[in-house]
mmJSON file of the N, C-alpha and C atoms, coordinates in Angstrom:
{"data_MODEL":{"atom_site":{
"group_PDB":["ATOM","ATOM","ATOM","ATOM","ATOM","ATOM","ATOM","ATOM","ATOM","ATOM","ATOM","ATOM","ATOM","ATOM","ATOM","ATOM","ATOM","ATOM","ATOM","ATOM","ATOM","ATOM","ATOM","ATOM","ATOM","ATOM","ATOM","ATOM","ATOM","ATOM","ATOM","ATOM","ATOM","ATOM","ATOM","ATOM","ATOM","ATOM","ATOM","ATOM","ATOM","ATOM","ATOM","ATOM","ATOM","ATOM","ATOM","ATOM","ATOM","ATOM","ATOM","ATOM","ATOM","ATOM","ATOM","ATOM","ATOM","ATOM","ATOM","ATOM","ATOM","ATOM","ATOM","ATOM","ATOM","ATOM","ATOM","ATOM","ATOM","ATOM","ATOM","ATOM","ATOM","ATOM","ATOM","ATOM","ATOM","ATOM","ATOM","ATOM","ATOM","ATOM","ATOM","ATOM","ATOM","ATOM","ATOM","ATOM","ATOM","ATOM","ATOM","ATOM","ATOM","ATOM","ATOM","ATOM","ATOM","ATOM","ATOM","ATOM","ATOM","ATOM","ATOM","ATOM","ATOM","ATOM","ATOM","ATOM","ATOM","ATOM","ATOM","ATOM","ATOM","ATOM","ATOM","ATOM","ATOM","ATOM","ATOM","ATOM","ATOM","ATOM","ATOM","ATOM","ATOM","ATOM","ATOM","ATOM","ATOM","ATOM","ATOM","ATOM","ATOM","ATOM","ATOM","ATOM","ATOM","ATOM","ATOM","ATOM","ATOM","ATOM","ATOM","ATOM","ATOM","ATOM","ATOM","ATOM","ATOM","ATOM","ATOM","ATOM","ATOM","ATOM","ATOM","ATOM","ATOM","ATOM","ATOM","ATOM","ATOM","ATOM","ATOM","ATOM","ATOM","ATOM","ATOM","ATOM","ATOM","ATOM","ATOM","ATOM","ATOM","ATOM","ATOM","ATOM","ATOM","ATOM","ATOM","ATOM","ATOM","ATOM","ATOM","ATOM","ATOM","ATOM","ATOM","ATOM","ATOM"],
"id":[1,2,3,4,5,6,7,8,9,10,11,12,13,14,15,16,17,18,19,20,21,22,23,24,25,26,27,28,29,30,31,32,33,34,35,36,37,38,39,40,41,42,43,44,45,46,47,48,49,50,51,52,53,54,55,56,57,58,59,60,61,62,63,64,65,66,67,68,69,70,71,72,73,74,75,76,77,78,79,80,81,82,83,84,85,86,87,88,89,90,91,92,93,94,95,96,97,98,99,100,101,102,103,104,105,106,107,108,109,110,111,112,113,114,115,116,117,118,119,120,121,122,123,124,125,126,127,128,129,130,131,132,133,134,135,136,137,138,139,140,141,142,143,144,145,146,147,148,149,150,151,152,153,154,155,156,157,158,159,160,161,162,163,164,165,166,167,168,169,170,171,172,173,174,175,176,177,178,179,180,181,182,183,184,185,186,187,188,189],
"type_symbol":["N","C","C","N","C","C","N","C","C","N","C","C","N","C","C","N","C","C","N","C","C","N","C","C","N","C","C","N","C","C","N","C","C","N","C","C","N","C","C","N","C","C","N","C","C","N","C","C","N","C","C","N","C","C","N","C","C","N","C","C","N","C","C","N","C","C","N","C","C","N","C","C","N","C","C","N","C","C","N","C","C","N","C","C","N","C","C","N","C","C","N","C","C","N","C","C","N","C","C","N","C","C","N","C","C","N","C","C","N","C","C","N","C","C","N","C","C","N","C","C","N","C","C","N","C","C","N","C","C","N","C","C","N","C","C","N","C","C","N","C","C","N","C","C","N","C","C","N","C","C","N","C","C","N","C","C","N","C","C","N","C","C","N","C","C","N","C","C","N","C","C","N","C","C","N","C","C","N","C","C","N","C","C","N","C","C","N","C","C"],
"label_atom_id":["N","CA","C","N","CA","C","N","CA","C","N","CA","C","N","CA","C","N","CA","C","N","CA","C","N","CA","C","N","CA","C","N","CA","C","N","CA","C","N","CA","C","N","CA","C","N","CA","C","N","CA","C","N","CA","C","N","CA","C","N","CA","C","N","CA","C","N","CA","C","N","CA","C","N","CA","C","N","CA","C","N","CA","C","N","CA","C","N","CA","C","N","CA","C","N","CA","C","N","CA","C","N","CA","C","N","CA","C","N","CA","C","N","CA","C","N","CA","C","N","CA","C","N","CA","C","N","CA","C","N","CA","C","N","CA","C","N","CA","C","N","CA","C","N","CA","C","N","CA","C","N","CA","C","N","CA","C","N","CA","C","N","CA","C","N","CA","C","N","CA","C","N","CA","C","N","CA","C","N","CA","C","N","CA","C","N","CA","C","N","CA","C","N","CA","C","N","CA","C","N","CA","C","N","CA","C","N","CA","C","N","CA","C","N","CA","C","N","CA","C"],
"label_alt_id":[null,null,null,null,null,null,null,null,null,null,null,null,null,null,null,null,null,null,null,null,null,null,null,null,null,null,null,null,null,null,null,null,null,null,null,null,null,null,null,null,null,null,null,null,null,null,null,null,null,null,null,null,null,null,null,null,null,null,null,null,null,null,null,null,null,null,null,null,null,null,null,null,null,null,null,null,null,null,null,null,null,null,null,null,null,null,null,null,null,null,null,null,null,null,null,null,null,null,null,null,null,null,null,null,null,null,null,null,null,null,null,null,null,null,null,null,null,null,null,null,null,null,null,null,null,null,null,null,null,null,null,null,null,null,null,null,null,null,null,null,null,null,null,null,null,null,null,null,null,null,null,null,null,null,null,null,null,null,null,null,null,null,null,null,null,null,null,null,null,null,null,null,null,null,null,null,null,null,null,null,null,null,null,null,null,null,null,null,null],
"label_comp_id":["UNK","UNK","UNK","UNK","UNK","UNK","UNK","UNK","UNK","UNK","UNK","UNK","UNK","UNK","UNK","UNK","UNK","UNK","UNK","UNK","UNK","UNK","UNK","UNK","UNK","UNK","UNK","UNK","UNK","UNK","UNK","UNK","UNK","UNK","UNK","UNK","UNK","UNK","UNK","UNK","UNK","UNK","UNK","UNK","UNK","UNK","UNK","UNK","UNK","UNK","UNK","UNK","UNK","UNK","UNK","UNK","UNK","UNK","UNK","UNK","UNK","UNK","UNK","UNK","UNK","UNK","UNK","UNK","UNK","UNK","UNK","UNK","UNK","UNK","UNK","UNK","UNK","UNK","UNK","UNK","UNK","UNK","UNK","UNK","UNK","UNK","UNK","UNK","UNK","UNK","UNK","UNK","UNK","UNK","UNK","UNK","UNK","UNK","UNK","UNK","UNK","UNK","UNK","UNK","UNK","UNK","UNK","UNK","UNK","UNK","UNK","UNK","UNK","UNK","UNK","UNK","UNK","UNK","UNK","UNK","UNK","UNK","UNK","UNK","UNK","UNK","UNK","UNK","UNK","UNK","UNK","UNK","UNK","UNK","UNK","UNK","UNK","UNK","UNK","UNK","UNK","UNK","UNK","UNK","UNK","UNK","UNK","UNK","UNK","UNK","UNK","UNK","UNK","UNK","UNK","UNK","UNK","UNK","UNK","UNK","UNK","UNK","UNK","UNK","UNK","UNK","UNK","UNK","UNK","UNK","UNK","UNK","UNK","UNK","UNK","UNK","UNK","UNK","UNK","UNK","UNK","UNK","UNK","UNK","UNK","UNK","UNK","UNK","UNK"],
"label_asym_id":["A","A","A","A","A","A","A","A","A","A","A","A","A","A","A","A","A","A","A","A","A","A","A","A","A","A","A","A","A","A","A","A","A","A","A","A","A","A","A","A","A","A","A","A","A","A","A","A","A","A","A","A","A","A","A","A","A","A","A","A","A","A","A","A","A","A","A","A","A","A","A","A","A","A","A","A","A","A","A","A","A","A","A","A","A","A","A","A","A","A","A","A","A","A","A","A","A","A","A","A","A","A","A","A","A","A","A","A","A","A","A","A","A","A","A","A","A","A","A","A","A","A","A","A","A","A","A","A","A","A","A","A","A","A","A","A","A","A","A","A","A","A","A","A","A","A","A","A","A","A","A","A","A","A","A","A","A","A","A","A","A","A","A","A","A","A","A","A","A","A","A","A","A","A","A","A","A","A","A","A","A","A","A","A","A","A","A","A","A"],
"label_entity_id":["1","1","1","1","1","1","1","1","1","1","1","1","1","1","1","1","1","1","1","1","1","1","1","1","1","1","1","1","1","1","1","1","1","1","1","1","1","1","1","1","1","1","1","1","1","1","1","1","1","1","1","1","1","1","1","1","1","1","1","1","1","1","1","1","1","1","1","1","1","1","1","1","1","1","1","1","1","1","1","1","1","1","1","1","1","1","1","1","1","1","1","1","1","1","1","1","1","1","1","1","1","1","1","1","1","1","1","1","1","1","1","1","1","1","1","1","1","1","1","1","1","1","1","1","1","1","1","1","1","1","1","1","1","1","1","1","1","1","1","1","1","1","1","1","1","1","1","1","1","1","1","1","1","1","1","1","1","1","1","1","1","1","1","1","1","1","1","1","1","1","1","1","1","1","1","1","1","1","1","1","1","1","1","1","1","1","1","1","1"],
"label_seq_id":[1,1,1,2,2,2,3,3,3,4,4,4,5,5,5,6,6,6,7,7,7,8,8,8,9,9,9,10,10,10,11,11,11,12,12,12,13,13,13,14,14,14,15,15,15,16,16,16,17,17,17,18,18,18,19,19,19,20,20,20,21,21,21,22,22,22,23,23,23,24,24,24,25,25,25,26,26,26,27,27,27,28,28,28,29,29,29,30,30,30,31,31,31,32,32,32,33,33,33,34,34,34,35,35,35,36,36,36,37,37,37,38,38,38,39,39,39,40,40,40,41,41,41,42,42,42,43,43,43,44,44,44,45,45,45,46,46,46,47,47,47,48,48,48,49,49,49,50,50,50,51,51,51,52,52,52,53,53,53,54,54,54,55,55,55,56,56,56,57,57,57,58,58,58,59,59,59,60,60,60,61,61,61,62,62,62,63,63,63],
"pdbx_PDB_ins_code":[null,null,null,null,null,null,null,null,null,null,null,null,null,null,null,null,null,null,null,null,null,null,null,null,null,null,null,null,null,null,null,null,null,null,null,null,null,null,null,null,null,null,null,null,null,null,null,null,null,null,null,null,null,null,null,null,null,null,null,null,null,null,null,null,null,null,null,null,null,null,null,null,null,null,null,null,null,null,null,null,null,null,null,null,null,null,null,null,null,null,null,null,null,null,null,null,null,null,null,null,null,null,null,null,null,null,null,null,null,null,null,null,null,null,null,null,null,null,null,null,null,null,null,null,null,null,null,null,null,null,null,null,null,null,null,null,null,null,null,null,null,null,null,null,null,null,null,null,null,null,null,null,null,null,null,null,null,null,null,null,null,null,null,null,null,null,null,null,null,null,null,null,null,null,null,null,null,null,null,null,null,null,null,null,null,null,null,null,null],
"Cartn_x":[-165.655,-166.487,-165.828,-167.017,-165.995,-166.423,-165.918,-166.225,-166.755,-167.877,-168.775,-169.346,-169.223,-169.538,-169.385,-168.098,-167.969,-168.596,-169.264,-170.266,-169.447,-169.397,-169.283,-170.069,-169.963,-171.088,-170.867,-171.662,-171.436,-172.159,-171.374,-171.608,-172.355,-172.317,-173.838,-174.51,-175.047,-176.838,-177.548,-178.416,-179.497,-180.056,-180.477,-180.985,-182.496,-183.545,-184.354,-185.416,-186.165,-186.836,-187.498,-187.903,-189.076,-187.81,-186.623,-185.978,-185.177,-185.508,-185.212,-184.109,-182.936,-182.075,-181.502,-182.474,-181.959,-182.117,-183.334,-183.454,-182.542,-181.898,-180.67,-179.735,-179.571,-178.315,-178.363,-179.537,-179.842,-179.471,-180.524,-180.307,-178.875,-177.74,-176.323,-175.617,-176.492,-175.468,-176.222,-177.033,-178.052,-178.085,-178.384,-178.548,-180.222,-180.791,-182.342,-182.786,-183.839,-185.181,-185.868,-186.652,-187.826,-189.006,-189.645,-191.147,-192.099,-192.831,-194.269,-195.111,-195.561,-197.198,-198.109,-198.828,-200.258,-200.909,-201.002,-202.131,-201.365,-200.012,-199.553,-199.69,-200.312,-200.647,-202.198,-202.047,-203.079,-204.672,-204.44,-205.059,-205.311,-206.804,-207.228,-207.355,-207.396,-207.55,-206.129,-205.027,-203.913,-203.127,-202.757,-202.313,-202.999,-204.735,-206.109,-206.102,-206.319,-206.649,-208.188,-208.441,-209.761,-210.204,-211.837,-212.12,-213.374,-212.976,-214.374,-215.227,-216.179,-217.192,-217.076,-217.249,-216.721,-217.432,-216.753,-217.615,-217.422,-216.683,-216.91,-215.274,-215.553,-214.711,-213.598,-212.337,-210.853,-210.474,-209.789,-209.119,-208.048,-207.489,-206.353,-205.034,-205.032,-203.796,-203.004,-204.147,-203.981,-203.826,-203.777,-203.289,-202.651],
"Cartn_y":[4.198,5.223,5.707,6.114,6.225,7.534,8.414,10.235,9.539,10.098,10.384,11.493,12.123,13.363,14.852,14.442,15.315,15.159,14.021,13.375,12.258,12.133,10.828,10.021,8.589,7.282,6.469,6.282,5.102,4.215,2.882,1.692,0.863,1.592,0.21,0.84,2.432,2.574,1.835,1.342,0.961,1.029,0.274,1.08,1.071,1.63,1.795,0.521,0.417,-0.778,-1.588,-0.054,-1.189,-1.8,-1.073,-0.905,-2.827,-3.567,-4.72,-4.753,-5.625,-5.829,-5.733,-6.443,-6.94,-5.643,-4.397,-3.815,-3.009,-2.277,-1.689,-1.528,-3.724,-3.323,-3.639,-3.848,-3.32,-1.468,-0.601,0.721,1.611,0.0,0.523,0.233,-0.866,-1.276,-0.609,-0.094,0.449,2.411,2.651,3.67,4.418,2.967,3.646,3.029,4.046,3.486,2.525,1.934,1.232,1.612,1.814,2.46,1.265,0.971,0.047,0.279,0.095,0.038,0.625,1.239,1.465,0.465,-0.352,-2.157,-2.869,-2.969,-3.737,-3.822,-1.709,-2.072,-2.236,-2.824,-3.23,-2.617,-1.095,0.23,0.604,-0.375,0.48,1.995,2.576,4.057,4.624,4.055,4.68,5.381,6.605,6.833,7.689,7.255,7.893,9.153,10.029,11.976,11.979,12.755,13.11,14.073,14.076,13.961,15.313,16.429,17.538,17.933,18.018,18.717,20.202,20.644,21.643,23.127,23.89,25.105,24.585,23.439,22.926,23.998,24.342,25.201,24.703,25.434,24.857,25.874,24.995,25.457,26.333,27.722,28.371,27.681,27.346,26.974,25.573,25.047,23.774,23.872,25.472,25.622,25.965],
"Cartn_z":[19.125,18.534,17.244,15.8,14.692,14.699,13.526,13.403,11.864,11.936,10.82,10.468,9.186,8.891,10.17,10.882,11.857,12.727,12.931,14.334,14.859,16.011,16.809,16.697,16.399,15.499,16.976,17.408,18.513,18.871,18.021,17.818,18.473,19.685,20.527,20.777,20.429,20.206,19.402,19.767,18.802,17.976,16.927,16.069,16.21,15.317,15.977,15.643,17.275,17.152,16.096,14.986,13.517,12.721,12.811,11.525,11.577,10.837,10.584,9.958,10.503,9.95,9.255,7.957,6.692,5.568,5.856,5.666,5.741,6.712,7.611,6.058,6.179,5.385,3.39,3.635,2.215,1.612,2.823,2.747,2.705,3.456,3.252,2.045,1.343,0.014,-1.254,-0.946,-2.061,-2.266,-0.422,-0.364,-0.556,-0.924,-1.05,-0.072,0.581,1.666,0.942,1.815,1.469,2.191,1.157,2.071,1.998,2.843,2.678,2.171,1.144,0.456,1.193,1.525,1.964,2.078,1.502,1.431,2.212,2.78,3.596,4.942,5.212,6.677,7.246,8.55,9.124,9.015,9.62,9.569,8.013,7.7,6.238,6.119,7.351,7.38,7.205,7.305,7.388,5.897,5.683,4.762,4.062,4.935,3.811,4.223,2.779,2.767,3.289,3.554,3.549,2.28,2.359,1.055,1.283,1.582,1.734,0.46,0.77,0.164,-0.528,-1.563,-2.023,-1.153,-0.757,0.131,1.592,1.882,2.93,3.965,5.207,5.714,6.288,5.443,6.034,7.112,7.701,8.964,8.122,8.535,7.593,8.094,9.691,9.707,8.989,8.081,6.803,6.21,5.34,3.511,3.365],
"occupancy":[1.0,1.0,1.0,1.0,1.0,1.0,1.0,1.0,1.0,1.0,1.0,1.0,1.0,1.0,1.0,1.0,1.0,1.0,1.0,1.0,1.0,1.0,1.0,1.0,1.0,1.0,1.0,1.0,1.0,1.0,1.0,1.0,1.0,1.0,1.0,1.0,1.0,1.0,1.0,1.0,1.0,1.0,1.0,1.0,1.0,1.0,1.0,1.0,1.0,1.0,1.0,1.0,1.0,1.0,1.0,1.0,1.0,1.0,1.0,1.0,1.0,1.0,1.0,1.0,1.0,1.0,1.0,1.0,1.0,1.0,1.0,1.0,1.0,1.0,1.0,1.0,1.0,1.0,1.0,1.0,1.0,1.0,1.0,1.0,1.0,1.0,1.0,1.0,1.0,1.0,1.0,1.0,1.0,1.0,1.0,1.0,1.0,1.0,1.0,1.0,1.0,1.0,1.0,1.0,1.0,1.0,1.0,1.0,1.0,1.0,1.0,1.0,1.0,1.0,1.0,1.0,1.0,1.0,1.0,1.0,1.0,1.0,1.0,1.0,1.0,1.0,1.0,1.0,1.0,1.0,1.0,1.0,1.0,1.0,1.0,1.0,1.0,1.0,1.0,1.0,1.0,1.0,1.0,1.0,1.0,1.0,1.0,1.0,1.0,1.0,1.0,1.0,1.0,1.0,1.0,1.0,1.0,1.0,1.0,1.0,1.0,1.0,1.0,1.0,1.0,1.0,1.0,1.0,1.0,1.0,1.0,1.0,1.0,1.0,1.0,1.0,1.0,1.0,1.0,1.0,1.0,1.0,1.0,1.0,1.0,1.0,1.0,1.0,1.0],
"B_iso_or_equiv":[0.0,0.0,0.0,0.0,0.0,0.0,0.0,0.0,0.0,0.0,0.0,0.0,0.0,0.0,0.0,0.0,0.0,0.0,0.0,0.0,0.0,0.0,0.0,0.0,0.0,0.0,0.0,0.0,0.0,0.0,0.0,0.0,0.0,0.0,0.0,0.0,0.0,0.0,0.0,0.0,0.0,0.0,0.0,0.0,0.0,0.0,0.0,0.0,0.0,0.0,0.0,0.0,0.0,0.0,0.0,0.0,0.0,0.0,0.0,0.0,0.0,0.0,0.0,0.0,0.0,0.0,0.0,0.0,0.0,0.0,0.0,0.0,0.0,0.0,0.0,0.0,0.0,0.0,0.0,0.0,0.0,0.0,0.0,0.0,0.0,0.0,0.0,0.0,0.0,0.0,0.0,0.0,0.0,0.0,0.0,0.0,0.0,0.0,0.0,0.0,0.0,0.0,0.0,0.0,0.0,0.0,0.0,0.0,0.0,0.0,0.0,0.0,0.0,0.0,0.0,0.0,0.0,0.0,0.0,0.0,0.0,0.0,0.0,0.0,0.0,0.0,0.0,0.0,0.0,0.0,0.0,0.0,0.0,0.0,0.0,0.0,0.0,0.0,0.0,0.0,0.0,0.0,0.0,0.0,0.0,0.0,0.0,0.0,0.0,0.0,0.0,0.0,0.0,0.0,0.0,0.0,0.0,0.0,0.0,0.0,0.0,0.0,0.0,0.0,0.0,0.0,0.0,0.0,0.0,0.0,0.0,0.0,0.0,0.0,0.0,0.0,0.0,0.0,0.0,0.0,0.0,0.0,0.0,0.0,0.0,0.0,0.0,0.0,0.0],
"pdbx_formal_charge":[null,null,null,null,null,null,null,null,null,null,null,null,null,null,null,null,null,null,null,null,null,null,null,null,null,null,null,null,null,null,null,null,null,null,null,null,null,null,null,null,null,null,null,null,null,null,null,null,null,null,null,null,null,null,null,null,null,null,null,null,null,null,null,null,null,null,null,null,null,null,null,null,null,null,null,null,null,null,null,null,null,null,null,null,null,null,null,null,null,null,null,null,null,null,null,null,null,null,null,null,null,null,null,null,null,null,null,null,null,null,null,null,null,null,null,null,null,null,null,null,null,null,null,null,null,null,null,null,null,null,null,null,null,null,null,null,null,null,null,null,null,null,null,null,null,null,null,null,null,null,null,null,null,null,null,null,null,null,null,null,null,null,null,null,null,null,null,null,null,null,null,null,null,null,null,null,null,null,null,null,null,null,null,null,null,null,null,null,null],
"auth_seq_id":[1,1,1,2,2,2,3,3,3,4,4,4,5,5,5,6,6,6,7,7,7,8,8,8,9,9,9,10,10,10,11,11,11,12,12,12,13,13,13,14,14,14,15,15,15,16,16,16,17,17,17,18,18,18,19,19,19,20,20,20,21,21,21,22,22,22,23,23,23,24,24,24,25,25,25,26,26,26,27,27,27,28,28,28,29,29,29,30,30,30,31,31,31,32,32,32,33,33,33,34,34,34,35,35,35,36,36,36,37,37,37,38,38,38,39,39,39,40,40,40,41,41,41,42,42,42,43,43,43,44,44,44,45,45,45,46,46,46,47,47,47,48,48,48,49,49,49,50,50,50,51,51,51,52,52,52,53,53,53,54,54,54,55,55,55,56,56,56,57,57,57,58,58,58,59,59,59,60,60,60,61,61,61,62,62,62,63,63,63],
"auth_comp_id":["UNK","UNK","UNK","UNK","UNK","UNK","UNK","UNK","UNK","UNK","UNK","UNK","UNK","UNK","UNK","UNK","UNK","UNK","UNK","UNK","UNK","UNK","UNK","UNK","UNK","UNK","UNK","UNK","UNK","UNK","UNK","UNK","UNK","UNK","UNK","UNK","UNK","UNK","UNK","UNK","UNK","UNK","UNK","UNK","UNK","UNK","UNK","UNK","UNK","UNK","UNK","UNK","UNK","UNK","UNK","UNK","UNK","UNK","UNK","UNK","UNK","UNK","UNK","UNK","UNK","UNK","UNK","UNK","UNK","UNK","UNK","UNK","UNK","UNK","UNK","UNK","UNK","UNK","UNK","UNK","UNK","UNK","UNK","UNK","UNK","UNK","UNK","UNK","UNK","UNK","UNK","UNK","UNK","UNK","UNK","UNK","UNK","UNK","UNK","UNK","UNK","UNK","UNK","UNK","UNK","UNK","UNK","UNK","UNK","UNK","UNK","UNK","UNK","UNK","UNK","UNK","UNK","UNK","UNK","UNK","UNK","UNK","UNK","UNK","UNK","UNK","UNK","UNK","UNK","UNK","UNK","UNK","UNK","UNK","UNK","UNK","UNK","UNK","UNK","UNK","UNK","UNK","UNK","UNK","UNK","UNK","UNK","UNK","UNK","UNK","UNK","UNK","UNK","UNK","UNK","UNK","UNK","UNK","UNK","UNK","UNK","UNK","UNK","UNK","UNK","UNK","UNK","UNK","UNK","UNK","UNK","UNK","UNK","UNK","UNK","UNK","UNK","UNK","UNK","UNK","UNK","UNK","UNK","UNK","UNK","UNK","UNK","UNK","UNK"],
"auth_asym_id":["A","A","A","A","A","A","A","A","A","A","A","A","A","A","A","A","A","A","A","A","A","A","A","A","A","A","A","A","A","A","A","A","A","A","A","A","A","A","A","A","A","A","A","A","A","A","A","A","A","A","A","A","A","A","A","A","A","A","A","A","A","A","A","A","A","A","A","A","A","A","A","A","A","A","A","A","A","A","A","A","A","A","A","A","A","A","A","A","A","A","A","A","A","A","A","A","A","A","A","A","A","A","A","A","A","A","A","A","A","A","A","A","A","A","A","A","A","A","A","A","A","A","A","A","A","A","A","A","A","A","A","A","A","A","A","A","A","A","A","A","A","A","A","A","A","A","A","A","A","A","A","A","A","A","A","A","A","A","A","A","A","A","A","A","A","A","A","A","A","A","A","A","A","A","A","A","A","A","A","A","A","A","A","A","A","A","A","A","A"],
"auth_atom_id":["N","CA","C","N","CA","C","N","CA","C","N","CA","C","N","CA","C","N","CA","C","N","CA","C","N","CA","C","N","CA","C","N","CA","C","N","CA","C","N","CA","C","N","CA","C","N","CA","C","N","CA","C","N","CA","C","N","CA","C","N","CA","C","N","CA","C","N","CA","C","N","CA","C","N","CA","C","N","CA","C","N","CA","C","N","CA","C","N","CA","C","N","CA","C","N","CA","C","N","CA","C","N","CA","C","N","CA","C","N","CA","C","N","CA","C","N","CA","C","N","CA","C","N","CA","C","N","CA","C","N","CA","C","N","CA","C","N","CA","C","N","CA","C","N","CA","C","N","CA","C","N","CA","C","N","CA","C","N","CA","C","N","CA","C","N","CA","C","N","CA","C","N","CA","C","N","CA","C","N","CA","C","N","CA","C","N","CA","C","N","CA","C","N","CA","C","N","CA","C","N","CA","C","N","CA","C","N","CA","C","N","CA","C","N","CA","C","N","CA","C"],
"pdbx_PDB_model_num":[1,1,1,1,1,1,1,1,1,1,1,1,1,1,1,1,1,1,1,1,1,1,1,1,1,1,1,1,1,1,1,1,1,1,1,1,1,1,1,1,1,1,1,1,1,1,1,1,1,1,1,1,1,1,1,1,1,1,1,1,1,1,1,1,1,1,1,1,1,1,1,1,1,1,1,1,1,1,1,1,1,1,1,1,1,1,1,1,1,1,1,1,1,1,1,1,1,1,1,1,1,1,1,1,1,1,1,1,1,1,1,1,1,1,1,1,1,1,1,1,1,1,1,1,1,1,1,1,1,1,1,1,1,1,1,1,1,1,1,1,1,1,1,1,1,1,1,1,1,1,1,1,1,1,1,1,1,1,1,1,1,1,1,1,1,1,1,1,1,1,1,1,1,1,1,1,1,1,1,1,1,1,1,1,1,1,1,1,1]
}}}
């Protein structure tokens, strides 16, 4: 087990199931995420805002 930032790091948790490899260790030599496109996933709905009508009634606990 190593001490990281005052945490205990321990080496055979997992990482997490999406997170691919190669990705992993890109994000360690780089330091930047990689996010996916919107057009890459499956779900054309995914990502999408909705689009109201002007006068149309918001919920308050949304603004």
């Amino acid at each position: 087990m190593r001490i990281i930032d005052n945490r205990a790091l321990d080496m055979a948790e997992p990482l997490w199931r999406y997170f691919k490899p190669e990705r992993f260790a890109a994000l360690m030599q780089t330091g930047c995420p990689h996010f996916a496109s919107a057009r890459q996933f499956n779900d054309r709905f995914e990502g999408a805002v909705a689009v109201l009508p002007p006068g149309f009634p918001v919920d308050p606990r949304y603004v």
